[in-house]
C-alpha positions in Angstrom: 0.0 0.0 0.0 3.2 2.6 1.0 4.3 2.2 -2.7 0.9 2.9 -3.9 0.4 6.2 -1.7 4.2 6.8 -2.8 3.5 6.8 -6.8 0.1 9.1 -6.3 2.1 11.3 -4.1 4.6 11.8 -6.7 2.7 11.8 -9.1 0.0 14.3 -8.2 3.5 16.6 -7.7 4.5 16.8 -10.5 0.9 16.9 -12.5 -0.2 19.6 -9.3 2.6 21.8 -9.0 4.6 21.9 -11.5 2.2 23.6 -13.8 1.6 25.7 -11.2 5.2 26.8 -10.4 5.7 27.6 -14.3 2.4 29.0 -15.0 3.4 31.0 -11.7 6.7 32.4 -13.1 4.9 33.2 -16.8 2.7 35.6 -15.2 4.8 38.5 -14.4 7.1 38.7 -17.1 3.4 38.9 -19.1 2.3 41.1 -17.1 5.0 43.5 -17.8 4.2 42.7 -21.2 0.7 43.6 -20.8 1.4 47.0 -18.9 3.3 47.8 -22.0 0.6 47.2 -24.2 1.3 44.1 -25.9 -2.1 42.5 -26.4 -1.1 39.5 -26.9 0.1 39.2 -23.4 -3.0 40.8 -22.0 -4.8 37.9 -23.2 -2.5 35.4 -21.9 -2.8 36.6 -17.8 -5.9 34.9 -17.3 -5.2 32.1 -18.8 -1.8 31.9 -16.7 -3.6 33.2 -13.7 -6.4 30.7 -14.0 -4.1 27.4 -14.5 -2.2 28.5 -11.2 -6.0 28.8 -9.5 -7.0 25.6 -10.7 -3.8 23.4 -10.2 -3.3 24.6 -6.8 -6.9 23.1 -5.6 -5.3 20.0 -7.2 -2.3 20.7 -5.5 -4.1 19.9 -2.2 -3.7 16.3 -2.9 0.2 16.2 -2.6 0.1 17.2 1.1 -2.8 14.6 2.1 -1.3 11.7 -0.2 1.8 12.8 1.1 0.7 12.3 4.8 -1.0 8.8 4.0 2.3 7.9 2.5 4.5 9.4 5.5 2.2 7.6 8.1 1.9 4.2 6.2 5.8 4.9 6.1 5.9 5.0 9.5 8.1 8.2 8.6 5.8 10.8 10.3 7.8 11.9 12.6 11.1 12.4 11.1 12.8 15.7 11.0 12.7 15.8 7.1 8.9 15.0 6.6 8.1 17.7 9.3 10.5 20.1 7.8 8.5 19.3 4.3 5.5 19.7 6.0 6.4 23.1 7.6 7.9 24.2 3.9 4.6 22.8 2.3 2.4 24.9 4.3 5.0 27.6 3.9 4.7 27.2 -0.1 0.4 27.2 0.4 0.4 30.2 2.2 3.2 32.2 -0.2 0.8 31.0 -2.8 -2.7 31.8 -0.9 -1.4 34.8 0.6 0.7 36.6 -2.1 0.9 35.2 -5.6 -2.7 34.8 -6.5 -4.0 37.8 -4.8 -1.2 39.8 -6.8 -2.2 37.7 -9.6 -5.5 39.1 -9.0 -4.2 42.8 -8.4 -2.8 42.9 -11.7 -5.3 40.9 -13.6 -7.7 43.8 -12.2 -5.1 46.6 -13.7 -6.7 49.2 -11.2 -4.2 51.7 -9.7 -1.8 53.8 -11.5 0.5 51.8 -14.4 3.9 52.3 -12.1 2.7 50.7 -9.3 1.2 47.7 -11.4 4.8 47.7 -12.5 6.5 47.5 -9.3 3.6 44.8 -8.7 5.1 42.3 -11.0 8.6 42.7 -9.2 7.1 41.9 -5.7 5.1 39.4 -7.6 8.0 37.8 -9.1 9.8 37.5 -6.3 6.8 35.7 -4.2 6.6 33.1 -6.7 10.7 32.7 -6.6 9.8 32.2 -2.8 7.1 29.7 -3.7 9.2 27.6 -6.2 12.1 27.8 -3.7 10.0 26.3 -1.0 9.3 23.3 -3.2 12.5 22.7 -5.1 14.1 22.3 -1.0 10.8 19.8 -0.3 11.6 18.1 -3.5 15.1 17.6 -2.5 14.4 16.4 1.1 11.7 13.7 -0.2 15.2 12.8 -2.2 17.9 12.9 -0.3 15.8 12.1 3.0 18.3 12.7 6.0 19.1 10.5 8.2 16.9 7.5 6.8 18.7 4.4 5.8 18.7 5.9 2.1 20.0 9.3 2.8 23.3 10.9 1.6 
């Protein structure tokens, strides 16, 4: 049954948020794009915007398959699962809390166009955050510290 869990963990990552963290890191380059009137990329925000919206409801699945897996593991407990589990809500909450509403912000275009410029900067830089957060998670599930597998 762990190996199971295991594969739907996995994959669910990498179907869940992987579109998510490039759709993600699309959006503000467009939306500089956009700001400078390239219509092409006006029309591409929502589609970016709504493919981050959508895979991150997805994206709730890696965290509970991820549990079952952990706990059929018996591997809850371990310093790297809790670390993932403290980055994972970490990346959720950079993602809740910042990237979409920003998304949202800009998607919107009200307020004057230099702050909607300096919007894709702090935007840009959340979603770095947000992809940082799960390229260390992907490397603990990996390397795995102190298990009988780790480096």
């Amino acid at each position: 049954m762990s190996a199971v869990l295991l594969a739907v963990h996995v994959l669910v990552a990498i179907v869940a948020i992987g579109p998510v963290c490039v759709a993600a890191s699309m959006f503000p380059p467009e939306a500089r794009r956009a700001l400078g009137d390239d219509p092409g990329a006006a029309a591409r925000l929502p589609v970016l915007a709504r493919i981050c919206r959508t895979y991150a409801l997805v994206g709730i699945a890696v965290p509970v398959f991820g549990l079952a897996t952990a706990s059929s593991m018996g591997v809850l407990t371990e310093p790297w699962v809790l670390v993932s589990i403290v980055l994972t809500v970490a990346a959720a909450g950079v993602l809740a809390g910042m990237v979409l509403p920003r998304q949202r912000v800009l998607l919107e275009g009200a307020g004057p166009r230099d702050a909607l410029a300096a919007s894709t900067g702090r935007l840009a830089a959340a979603t770095g955050v947000f992809n940082l957060l799960w390229a260390v998670v992907t490397v603990l599930m990996i390397v795995r510290p102190g298990s009988s597998t780790g480096v």
